[in-house]
Backbone as a printed PyTorch tensor [residue, N CA C, xyz], in Angstrom:
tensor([[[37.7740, 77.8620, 54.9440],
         [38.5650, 77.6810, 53.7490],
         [37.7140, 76.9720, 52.7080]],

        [[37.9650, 77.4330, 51.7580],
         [37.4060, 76.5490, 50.2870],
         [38.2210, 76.2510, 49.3790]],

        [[37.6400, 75.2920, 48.6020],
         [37.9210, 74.9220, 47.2590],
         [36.4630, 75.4130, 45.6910]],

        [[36.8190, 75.4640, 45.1010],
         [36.5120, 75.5280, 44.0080],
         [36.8330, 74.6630, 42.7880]],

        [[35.7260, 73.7410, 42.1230],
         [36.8190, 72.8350, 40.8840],
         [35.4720, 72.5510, 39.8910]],

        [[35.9050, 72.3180, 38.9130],
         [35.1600, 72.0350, 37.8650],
         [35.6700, 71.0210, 37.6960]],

        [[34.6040, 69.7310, 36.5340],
         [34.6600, 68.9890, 36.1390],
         [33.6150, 68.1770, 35.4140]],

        [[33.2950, 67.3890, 34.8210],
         [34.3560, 66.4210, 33.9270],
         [35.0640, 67.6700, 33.1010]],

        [[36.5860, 67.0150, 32.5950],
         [37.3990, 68.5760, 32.3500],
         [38.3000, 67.6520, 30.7630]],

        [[37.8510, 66.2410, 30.9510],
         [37.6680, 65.6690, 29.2480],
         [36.7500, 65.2110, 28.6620]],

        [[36.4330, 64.9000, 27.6290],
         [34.9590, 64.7350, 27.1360],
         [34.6530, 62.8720, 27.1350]],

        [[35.7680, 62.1350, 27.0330],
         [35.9060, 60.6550, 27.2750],
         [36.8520, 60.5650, 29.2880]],

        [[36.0960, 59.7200, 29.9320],
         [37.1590, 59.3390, 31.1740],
         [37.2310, 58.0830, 31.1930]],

        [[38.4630, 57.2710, 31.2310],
         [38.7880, 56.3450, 31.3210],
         [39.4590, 55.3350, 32.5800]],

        [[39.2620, 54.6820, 32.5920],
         [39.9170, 54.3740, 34.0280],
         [41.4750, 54.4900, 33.8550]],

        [[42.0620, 53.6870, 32.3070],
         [43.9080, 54.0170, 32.4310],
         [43.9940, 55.5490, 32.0130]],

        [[43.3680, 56.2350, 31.5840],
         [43.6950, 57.4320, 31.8730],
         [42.6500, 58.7070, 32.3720]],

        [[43.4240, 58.8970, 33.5780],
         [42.2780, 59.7670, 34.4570],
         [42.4870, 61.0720, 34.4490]],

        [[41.6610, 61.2760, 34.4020],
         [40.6870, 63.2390, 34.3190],
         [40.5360, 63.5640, 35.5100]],

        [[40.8150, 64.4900, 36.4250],
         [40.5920, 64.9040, 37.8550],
         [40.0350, 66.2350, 37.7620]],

        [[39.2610, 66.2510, 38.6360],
         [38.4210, 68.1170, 38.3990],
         [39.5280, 68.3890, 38.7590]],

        [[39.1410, 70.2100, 38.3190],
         [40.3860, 70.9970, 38.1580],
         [39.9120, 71.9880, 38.9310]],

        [[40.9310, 73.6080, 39.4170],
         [40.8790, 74.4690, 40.0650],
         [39.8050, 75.1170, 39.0700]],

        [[39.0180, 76.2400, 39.5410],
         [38.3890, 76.4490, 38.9720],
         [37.9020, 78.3870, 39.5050]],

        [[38.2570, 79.0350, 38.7970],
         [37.6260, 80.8340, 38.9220],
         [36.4480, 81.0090, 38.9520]],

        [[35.9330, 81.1850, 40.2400],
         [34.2380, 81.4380, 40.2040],
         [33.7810, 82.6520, 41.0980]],

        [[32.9460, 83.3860, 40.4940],
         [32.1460, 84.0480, 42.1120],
         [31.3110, 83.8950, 42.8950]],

        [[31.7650, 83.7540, 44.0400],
         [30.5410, 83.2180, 44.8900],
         [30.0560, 84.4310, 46.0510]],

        [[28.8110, 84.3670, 46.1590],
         [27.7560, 85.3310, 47.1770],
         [27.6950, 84.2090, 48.3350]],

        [[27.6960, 85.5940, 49.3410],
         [27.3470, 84.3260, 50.5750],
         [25.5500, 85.3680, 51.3640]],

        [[25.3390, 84.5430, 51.1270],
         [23.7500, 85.0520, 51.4730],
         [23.3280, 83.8440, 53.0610]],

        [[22.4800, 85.2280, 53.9230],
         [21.7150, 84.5330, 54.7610],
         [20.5260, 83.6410, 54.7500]],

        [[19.5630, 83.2380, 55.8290],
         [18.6040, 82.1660, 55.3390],
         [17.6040, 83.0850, 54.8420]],

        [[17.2510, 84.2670, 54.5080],
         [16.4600, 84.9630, 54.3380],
         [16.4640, 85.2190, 52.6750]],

        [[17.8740, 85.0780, 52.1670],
         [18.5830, 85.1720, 50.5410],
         [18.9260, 86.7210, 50.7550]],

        [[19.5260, 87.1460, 51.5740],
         [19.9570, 88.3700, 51.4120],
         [21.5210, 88.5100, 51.3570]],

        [[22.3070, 89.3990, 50.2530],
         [23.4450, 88.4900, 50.0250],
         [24.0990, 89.3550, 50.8370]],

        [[25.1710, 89.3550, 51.7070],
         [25.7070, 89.4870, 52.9370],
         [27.4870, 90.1580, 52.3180]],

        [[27.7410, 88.8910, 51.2810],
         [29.3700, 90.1500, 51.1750],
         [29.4610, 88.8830, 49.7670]],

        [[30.5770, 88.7900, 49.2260],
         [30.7340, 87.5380, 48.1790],
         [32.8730, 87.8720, 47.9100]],

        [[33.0840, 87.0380, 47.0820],
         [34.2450, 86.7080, 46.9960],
         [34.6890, 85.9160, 45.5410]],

        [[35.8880, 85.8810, 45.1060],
         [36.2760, 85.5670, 43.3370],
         [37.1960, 84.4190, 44.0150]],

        [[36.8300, 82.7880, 43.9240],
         [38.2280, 82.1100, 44.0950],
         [39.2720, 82.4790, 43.1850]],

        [[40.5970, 82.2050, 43.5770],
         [41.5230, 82.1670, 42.6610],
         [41.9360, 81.2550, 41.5880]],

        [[43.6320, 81.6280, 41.1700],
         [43.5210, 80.7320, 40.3470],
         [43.8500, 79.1590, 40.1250]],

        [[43.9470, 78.8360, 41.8770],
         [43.9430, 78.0720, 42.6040],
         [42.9470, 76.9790, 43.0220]],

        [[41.5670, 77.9320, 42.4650],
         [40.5580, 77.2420, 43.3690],
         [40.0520, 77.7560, 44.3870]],

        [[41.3610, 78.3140, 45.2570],
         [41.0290, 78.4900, 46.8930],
         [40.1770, 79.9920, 46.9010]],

        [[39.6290, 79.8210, 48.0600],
         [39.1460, 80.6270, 48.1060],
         [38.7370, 80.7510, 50.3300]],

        [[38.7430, 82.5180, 51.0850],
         [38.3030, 82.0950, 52.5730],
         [37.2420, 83.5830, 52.3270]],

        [[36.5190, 83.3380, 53.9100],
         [35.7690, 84.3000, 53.5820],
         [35.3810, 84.0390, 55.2710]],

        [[35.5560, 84.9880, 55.9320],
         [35.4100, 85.7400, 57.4200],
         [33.8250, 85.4180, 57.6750]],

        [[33.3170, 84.9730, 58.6330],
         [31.6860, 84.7210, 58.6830],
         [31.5420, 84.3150, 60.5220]],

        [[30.8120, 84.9300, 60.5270],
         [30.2820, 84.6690, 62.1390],
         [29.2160, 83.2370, 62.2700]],

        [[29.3590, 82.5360, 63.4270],
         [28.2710, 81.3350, 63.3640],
         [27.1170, 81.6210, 62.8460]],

        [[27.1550, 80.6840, 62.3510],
         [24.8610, 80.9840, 61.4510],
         [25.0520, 80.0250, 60.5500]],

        [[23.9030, 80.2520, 59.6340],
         [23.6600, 79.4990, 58.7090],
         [23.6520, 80.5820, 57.3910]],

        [[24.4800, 79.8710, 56.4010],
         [24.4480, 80.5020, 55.3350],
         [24.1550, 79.5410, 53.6530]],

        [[24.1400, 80.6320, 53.0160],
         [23.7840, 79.5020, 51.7080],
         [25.4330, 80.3650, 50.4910]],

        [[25.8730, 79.2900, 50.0090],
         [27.3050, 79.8920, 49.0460],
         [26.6740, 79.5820, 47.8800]],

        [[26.3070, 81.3490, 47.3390],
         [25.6100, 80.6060, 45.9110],
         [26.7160, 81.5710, 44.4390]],

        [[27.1050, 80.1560, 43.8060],
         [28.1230, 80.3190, 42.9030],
         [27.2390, 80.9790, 41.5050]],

        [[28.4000, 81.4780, 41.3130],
         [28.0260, 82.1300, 39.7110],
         [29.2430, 81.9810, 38.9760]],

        [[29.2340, 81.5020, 37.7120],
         [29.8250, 81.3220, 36.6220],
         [30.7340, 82.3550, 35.9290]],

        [[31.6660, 82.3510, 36.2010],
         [32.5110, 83.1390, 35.6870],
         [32.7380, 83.4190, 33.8630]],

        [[32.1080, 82.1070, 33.8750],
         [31.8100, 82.6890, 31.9280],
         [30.8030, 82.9180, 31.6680]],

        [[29.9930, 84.6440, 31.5620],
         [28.4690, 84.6860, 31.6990],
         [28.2190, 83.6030, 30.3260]],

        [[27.2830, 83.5370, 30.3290],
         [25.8460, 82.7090, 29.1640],
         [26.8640, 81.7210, 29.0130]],

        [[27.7510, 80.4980, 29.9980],
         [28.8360, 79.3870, 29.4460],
         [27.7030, 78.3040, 30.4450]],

        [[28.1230, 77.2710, 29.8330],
         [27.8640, 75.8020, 29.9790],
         [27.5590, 75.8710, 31.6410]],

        [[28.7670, 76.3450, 32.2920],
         [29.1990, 75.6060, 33.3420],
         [27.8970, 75.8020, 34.8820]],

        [[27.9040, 75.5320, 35.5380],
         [26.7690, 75.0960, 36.6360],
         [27.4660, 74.4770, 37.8790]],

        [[27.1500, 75.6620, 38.8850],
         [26.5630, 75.0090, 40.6210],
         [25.8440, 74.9810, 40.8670]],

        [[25.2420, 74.1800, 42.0620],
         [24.1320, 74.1930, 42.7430],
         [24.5830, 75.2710, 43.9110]],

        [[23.1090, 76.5620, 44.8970],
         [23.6390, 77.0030, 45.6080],
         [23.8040, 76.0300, 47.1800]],

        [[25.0270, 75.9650, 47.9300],
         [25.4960, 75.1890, 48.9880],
         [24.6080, 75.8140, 50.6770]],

        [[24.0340, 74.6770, 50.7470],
         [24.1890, 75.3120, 52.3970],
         [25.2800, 75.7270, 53.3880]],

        [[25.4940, 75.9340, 54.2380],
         [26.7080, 75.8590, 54.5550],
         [26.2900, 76.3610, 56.4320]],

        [[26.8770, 75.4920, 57.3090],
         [26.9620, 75.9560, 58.7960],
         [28.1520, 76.2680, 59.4140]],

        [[28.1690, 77.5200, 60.0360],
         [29.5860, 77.4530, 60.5500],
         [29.6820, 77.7330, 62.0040]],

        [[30.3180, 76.6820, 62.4450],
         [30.2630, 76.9960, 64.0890],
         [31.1270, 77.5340, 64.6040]],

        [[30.8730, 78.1890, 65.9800],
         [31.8160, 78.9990, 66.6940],
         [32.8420, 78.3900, 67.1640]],

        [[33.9600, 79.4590, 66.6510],
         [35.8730, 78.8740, 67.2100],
         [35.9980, 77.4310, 66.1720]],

        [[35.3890, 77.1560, 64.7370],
         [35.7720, 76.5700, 64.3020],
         [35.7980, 77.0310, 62.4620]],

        [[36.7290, 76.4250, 61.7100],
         [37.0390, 76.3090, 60.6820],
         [36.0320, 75.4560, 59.8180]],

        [[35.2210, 76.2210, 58.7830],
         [34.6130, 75.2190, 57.9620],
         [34.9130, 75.3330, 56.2480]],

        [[35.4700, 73.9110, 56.0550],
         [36.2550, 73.4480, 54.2520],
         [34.9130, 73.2520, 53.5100]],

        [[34.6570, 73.8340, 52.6530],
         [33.9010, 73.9220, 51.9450],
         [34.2000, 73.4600, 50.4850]],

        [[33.7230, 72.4080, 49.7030],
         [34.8980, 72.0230, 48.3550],
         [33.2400, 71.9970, 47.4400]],

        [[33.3360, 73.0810, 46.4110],
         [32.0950, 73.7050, 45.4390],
         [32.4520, 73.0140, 44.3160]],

        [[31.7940, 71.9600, 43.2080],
         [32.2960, 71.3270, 42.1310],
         [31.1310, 71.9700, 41.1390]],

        [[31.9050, 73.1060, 40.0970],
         [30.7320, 72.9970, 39.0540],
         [30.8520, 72.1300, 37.8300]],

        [[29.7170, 71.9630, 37.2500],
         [29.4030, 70.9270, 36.1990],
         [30.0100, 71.9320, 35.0000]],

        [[30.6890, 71.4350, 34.0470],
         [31.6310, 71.6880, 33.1360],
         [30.3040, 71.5010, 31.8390]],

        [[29.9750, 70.7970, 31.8990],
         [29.2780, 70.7860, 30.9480],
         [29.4380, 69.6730, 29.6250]],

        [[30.7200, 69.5110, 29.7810],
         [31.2490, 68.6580, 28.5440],
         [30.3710, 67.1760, 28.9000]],

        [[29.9200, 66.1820, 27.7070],
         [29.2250, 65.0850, 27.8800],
         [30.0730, 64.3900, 26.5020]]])
């Protein structure tokens, strides 16, 4: 299971009034250790996002749903072991300063 969120999502954060990343629409590739991209997936408008994967090692590399926009991930490593569930929570940089 995943998440997806962007943030900073105001341009001032304050401590009495707080800004929380937000859900966020992205596409993400899921590529092996080799960078060969394997299948990919659109979170919703939720954030959430699952994606079926056999144990290994993989890398979740996000792309920006607003081509040529601000916003920025880094691509994630990611391990997933057998007979288990792995939460994955992707934060891209919004851009706002």
């Amino acid at each position: 299971m995943g998440l997806v969120l962007i943030g900073p999502t105001c341009p001032v954060m304050r401590v009495d009034e707080p800004c929380p990343d937000r859900p966020f629409v992205a596409e993400l590739v899921v590529r092996d250790a080799q960078g060969t991209a394997l299948c990919g997936t659109t979170s919703g408008e939720d954030g959430r996002f699952q994606i079926g994967l056999s144990p290994g090692a993989y890398v979740l590399d996000p792309k920006s749903s607003v081509p040529g926009g601000l916003t920025h991930a880094a691509p994630m490593p990611v391990s997933v072991e057998p007979n288990r569930y792995t939460d994955v929570t992707m934060t891209f940089d919004s851009g706002i300063r």
